[in-house]
C-alpha positions, 0 to 999 in steps of 0.5 A, a space after each residue: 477479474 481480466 480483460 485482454 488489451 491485444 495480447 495482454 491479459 489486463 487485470 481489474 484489481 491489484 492488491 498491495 501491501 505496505 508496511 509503515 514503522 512507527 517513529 521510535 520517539 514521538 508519532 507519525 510513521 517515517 515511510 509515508 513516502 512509500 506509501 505515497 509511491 505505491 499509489 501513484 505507481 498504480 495511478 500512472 498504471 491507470 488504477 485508481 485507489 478504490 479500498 484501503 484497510 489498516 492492521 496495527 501490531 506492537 512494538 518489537 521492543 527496544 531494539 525492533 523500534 516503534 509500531 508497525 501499520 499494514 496498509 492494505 490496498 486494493 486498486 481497481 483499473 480505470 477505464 
């Protein structure tokens, strides 16, 4: 779903991923910063967060590091 604002077609939603890597040693993911800077990006955009969905996979292996978490989430346009 769009709205134009003049000539700028605005978008109702945004959908965005973020990958998080488990720590290799111990638990508590290394990058929340990224996902902390995915929020507020679209919060100074004028979205707010509405859904967030996780999918976990396995480790790679030794080398690959620990777990991976895919955040999903789905922003909606304030106002």
């Amino acid at each position: 779903m769009t709205s134009k604002e003049g000539n700028r077609i605005m978008q109702q939603y945004v959908v965005l991923q973020v990958i998080l890597k488990e720590k290799l040693w111990g638990t508590g993911s290394g990058n929340l910063t990224s996902l902390e800077k995915a929020i507020n990006d679209q919060a100074a955009k004028g979205y707010r967060l509405h859904t967030i969905t996780t999918a976990s996979s396995g480790s790679k292996g030794m080398i690959g590091g620990g777990d991976r978490i895919q955040a999903t989430m789905v922003f909606e346009r304030l106002g």
